[in-house]
N, C-alpha and C positions, 0 to 999 in steps of 0.2 A: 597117309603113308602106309605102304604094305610092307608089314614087318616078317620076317619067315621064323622058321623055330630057330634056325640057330641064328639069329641077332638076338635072342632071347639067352642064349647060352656063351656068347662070348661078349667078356668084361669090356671089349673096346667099342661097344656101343652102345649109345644110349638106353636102349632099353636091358641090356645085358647087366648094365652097370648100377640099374634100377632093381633088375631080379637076386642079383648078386649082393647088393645091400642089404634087401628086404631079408635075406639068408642069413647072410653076418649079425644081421642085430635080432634075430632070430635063437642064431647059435648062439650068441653073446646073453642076451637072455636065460635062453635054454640051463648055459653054462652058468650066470650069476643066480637061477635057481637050485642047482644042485649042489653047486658051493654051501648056498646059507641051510639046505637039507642035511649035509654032510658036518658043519660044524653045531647045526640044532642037534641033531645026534650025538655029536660029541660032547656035548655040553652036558649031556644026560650022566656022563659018568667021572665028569669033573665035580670038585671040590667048591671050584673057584673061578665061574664064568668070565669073570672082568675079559680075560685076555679073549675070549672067543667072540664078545658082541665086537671087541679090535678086529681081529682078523679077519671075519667075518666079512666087514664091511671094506675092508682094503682087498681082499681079493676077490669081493664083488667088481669092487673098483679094476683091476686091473685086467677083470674078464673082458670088460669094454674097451680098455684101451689097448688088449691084443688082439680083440674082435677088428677097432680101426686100423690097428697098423697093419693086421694082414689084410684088409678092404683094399687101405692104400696100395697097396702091393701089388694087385691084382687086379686094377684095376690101369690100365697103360696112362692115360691123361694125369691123373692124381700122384705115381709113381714119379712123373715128371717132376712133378706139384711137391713131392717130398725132398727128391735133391736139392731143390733152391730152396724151402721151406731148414734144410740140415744145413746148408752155407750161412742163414744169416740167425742162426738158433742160439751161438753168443750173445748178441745185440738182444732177440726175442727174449731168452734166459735173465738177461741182467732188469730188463723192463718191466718182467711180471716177478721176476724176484723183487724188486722193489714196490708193485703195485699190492703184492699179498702177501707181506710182511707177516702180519698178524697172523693170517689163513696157515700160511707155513710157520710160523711160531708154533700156532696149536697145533697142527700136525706132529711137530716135534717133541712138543713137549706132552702131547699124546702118548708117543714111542716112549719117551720118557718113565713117565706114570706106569706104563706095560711093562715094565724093564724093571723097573725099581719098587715097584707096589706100595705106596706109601698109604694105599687104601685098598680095598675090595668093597665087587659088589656085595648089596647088604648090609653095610655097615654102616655104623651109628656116628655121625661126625660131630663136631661145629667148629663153626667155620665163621667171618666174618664177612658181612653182607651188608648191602646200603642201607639195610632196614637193623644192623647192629648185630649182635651175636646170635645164630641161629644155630638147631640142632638140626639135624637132616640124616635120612639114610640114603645113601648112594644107588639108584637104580640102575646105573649105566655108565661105560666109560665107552667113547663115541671118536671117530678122529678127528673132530677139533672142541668136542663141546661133553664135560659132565655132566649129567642129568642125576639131580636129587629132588628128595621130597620132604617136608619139615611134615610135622603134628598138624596142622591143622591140614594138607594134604593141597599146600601149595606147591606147584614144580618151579625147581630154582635151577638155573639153568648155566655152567660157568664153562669160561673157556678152560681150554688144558693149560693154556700159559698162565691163567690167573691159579687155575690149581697147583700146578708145578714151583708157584714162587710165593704163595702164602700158607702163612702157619694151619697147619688142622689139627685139629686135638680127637683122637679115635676114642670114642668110648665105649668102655666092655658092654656086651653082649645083656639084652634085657632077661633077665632069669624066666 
């Protein structure tokens, strides 16, 4: 096949729709590196990171997926591909709402935890765990998963729904 330059430059053909990708998830990158640059900096003159490793990672997240909807967009076969993909998005919605249940619970009860602070990072917890009453510091609040660490410097790892609906007991700061 002899391709010319502009089947290279217009989205409605195949190899257009190939260079114009390779672009998107380029920029989409591009843009989820300056995001986490931009909130690493910020963090430097915060108090209280919890909320920034959150956001951090959600508008990572949603660089990508304005990265594909504007792909879709501009790309004429897949804009097709979007109308009838938005006609049957009730049916689609109710399916993976019920497939990730859990997935979206943590989600939620991520937002949650960020909203209501019932901990920060850094701190000194205990919490109950398969293995009985564990102490742990909080390294991380994540969108769906807590990350801490006990004394001997095992990672214990809980969902936000498990955090969000069991007891913790904060304890003061090691002198």
């Amino acid at each position: 096949m002899n391709y010319s330059f502009s089947d290279f430059v217009n989205p409605a053909t195949l190899p257009g729709a190939v260079v114009f990708g390779v672009v998107f998830l380029g920029l989409a990158l591009l843009a989820s590196r300056l995001i986490h640059l931009a909130v690493k900096r910020s963090m430097r003159h915060a108090t209280d990171p919890t909320g920034f490793y959150f956001v951090d990672q959600l508008l990572r997240v949603l660089a990508f997926i304005v990265a594909i909807i504007l792909y879709a967009q501009l790309v004429p076969p897949l804009r097709s591909l979007g109308t009838a993909l938005l006609a049957s998005v009730s049916i689609a919605s109710i399916v993976v709402g019920l497939a990730a249940t859990s997935t979206l619970g943590n989600l939620i009860a991520g937002f949650s935890l960020l909203l209501y602070r019932p901990f920060r990072v850094g701190e000194q917890v205990q919490l109950n765990t398969p293995k009985g009453l564990v102490t742990a510091v909080i390294d991380s609040l994540t969108l769906g998963y807590t990350l801490l660490h006990d004394a001997e410097d095992n990672e214990i790892i809980v969902p936000n729904s498990v955090m969000a609906s069991v007891v913790i007991i904060r304890l003061p700061p090691k002198q």
